[in-house]
Structure formats: structure tokens, C-alpha cells
N, C-alpha and C positions, 0 to 999 in steps of 0.2 A: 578819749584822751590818748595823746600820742606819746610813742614811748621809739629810743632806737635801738638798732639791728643791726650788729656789726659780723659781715660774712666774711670767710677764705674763699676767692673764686680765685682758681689759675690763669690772669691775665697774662697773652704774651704778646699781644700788638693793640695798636689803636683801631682794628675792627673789632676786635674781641671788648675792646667798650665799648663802641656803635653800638655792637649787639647786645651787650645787657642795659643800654641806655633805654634801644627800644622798647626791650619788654618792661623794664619797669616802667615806664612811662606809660605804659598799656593797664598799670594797675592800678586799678580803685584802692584809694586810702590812702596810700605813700605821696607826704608833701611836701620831701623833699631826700636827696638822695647825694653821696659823694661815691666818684669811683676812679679809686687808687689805683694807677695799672704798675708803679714803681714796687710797693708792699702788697701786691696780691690781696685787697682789700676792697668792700662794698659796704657801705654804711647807707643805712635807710633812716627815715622819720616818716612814722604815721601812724597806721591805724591796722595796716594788711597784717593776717597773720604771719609768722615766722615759714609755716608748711607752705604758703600760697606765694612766697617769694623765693626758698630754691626751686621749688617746680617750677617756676616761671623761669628759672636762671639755668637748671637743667634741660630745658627745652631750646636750649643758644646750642648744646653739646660741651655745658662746660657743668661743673659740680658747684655744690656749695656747702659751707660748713658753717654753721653759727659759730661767731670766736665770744660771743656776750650777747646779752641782752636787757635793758632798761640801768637804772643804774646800781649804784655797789650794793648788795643785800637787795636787791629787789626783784630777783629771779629763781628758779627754782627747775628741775629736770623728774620725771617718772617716768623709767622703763618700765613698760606694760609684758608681762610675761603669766602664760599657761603654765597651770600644774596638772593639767591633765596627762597622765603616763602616754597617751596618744601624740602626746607634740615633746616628747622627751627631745626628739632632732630637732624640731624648730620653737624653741620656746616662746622667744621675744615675738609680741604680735602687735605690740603698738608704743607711742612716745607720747607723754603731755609736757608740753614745754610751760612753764606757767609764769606771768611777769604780771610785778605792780605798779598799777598806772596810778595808781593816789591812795593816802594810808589805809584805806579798808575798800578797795578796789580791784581784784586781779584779772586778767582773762589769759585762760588754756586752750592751749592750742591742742588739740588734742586728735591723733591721727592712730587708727587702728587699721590692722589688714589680717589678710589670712584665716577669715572668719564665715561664717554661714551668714547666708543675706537674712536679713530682719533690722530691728529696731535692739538696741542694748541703751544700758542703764549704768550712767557712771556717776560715782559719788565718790567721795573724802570719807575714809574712814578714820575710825578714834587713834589707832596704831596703826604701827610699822613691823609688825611680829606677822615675818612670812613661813614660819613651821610650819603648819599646814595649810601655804594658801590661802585664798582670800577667808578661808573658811575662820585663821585665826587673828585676823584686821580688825576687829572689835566692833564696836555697836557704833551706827550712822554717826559721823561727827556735819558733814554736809551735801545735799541732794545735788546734784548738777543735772543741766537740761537732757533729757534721752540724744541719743546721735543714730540717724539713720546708716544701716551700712548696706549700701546697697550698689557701690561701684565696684566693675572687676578691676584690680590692679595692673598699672602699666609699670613696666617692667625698667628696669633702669640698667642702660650697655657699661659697658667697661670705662665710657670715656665720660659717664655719669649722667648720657643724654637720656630722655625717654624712647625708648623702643617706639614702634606700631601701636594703636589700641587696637587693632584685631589680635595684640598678644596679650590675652587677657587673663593668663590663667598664670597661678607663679608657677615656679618648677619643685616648689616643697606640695602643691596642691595638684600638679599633676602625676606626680608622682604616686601619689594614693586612688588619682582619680575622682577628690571633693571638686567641686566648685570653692573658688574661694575670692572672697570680697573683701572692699574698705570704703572706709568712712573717714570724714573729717569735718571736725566742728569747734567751733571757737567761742569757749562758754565764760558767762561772764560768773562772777560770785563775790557777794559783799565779805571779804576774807584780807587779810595780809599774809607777806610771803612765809613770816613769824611765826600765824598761826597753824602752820600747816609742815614744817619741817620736819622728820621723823615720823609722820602719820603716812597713810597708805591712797592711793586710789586704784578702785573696784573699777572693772567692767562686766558687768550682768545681762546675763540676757534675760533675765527674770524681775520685774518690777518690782524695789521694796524690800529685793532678796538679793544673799551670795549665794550661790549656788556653785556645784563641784567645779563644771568648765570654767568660774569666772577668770578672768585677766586679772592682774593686781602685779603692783609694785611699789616701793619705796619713797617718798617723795625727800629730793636733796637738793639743798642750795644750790644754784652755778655763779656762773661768772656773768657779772655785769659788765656794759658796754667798757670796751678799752681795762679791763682786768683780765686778760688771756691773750698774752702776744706768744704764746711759744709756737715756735715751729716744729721741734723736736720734744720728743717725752723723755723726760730724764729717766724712767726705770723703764722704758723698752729700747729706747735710742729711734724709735720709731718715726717718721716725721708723722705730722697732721693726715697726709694723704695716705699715707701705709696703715695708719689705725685706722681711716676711713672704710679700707679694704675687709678689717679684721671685723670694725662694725656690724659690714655688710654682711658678711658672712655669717652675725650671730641673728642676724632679722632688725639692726635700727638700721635705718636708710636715713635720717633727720638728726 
């Protein structure tokens, strides 16, 4: 079921839509597509994930910013963050974007990095009570598919392009000297966006279990297609692309 995507790319000429005409054009699932070069604007229809359409769009050397997703109430955001005192500097370790494609329907986009290579275990839990980390998210409210993480992360430059993949390692993971990996997977779940607001999702590396290192965060409404035109933040004065900056720096890149 198709749902739309409405992104902030920085158009400033009609090659800079050539080029994200090409790559989206390139992508499996999107049936159809407008691109605003007057309003700095990319609207999608289809089926491709949210993650698999800026990558695509940062690979032009231009960024991209979700401004909505599906329609009004029918979307949802969880920042994925470590309570492990070893990641005190980089907490934020992953994003699930989550959108409903029909009333007991969602699929999460779900992108984690910064992590040891294996196999983890994400679910929906009962709450939203992050005191002590996943530990205090309450008992299973829904399983979701395991996610392999086993890519090493490409690095993203100032002008929002991907790097090299021979730069594989981030600079919070070589700085310690881990290896460190990501994953991305696009899960489906018989849910509404309704039933899941103020409850939490787990990322375990342990089947069945939270365990100390898991990821966990909040899950909160967003903004549906065309309900978020601001370009400035009225309590930072910030525009879109300066919060973008401040994002980056706390570990969301999406």
C-alpha cells in the first residue's frame, strides 16, 4: 500500500532536478513523484522506505529532510538511544520512522548504526517510562521482525553527500577503536499509529529479552504529508538546515 513522502532538498538549478529525478527513477517502489525546485520540495508516492529515499538523494550531494509523512495522524517518529554509561557522548544510535498505510496497518522504517555486527531484536513495548532504560518499558506489547546489522556505516560530508565506502568506520567508533555497524529494515506490523503513541521500542541484542545495552526510545506522533511547512523554528530561530546540523551532531542523520 502506498503512502506519500514529502522531503526539504536544497534545489538551486534545473540540474539539481535532473539529478534527483535520476535516482529516484532508479528506485524500486516510488509510482510516482513531484519535484519543487521553486519551494525546495520532493514529494514521493509508493512503497520505498523513507531511509532508502534520502540515501538515494544524498548521493546527488544534496541532503534531505522528511517535512511529513502519510496522512494527518498517521505517522509517528522513535529516537533509538543507549543507556549504557559507555555511550554517555554518543547516545542516539538509531531512528524508526513509522507510517499508516490502512487502519490496522503500519510499516517502520527502522535504521540503526553504531552498534556491534550481529543480529538484534526490536519490539513495541507496553510504555514509555525511560528511568532506567529499556529495563523500565514494561512487558512485550509487539514482536517485530529481527534486523540484521551487519553494514559498516558511510559517513555523510558537510554538503550531506555520502563519503567513500572504504570510510567505514564513524569517528565516535574510531575514536575508541570498536568496529561499529548498521542496519536497516522495513517492518511490517498489524498496529495503528493510535495504538502505539507513548509506548516505547526496544532494540536487543538478546532474543525475547531487554537486556542492559538495549537501544529504546519513545514513540511520538509527527507530522503528516503537507502539516509541516516551517522553514524556521520559532523557539530556536533556527532554520530546517541549522537544526539539521545540531541533529547530526546528537547521532539522528534521518
Amino acid at each position: 500500500m502506498s503512502f506519500q513522502i514529502v522531503f526539504a532538498v536544497p534545489l538551486e538549478c534545473q540540474s539539481c532536478v535532473d539529478s534527483i529525478s535520476h535516482v529516484l527513477n532508479g528506485l524500486s517502489g516510488i509510482t510516482s513523484y513531484d519535484i519543487d525546485l521553486e519551494d525546495n520540495l520532493v514529494t514521493t508516492t509508493g512503497t520505498t522506505p523513507p531511509s532508502t529515499i534520502i540515501k538515494a538523494i544524498q548521493n546527488t550531494g544534496k541532503d534531505a529532510i522528511i517535512r511529513g509523512t502519510g496522512q494527518p495522524n498517521s505517522a509517528a517518529v522513535c529516537i533509538l538511544e543507549s543507556f549504557d554509561p559507555k555511550d554517555m557522548k554518543t547516545p542516539v544510535k538509531g531512528l524508526a520512522r513509522i507510517v499508516l498505510v490502512s487502519p490496522k496497518d503500519i510499516y517502520v522504517d527502522l535504521t540503526i548504526s553504531g552498534l556491534g555486527k550481529g543480529v538484534y531484536y526490536p519490539s513495541i513495548r507496553s510504555c514509555g517510562n525511560l528511568s532506567e532504560g529499556a529495563k523500565s518499558t514494561g512487558p512485550l506489547f509487539h514482536e517485530l521482525a529481527p534486523v540484521d546489522v551487519m553494514e559498516a556505516p558511510v559517513t555523510i560530508n558537510s554538503l550531506g553527500a555520502a563519503n567513500s565506502e572504504n570510510d567505514v568506520v564513524s569517528s565516535a567508533a574510531s575514536t575508541i577503536g570498536t568496529p561499529s555497524f548498521s542496519g536497516q529494515a522495513f517492518l511490517h506490523a498489524p498496529l495503528s499509529i493510535n495504538d502505539l503513541i507513548g509506548r516505547s521500542v526496544v532494540i536487543s541484542s538478546s532474543k525475547g529479552e531487554v537486556v542492559d545495552d538495549s537501544l529504546c526510545g519513545v514513540i511520538a506522533r509527527s507530522a503528516g504529508v503537507w502539516e509541516n511547512n516551517k522553514q524556521v523554528c520559532s523557539c530556536s530561530g533556527k532554520s530546517v538546515w541549522e537544526e539539521r546540523v545540531d541533529a547530526r551532531e546528537r547521532g539522528v542523520d534521518q
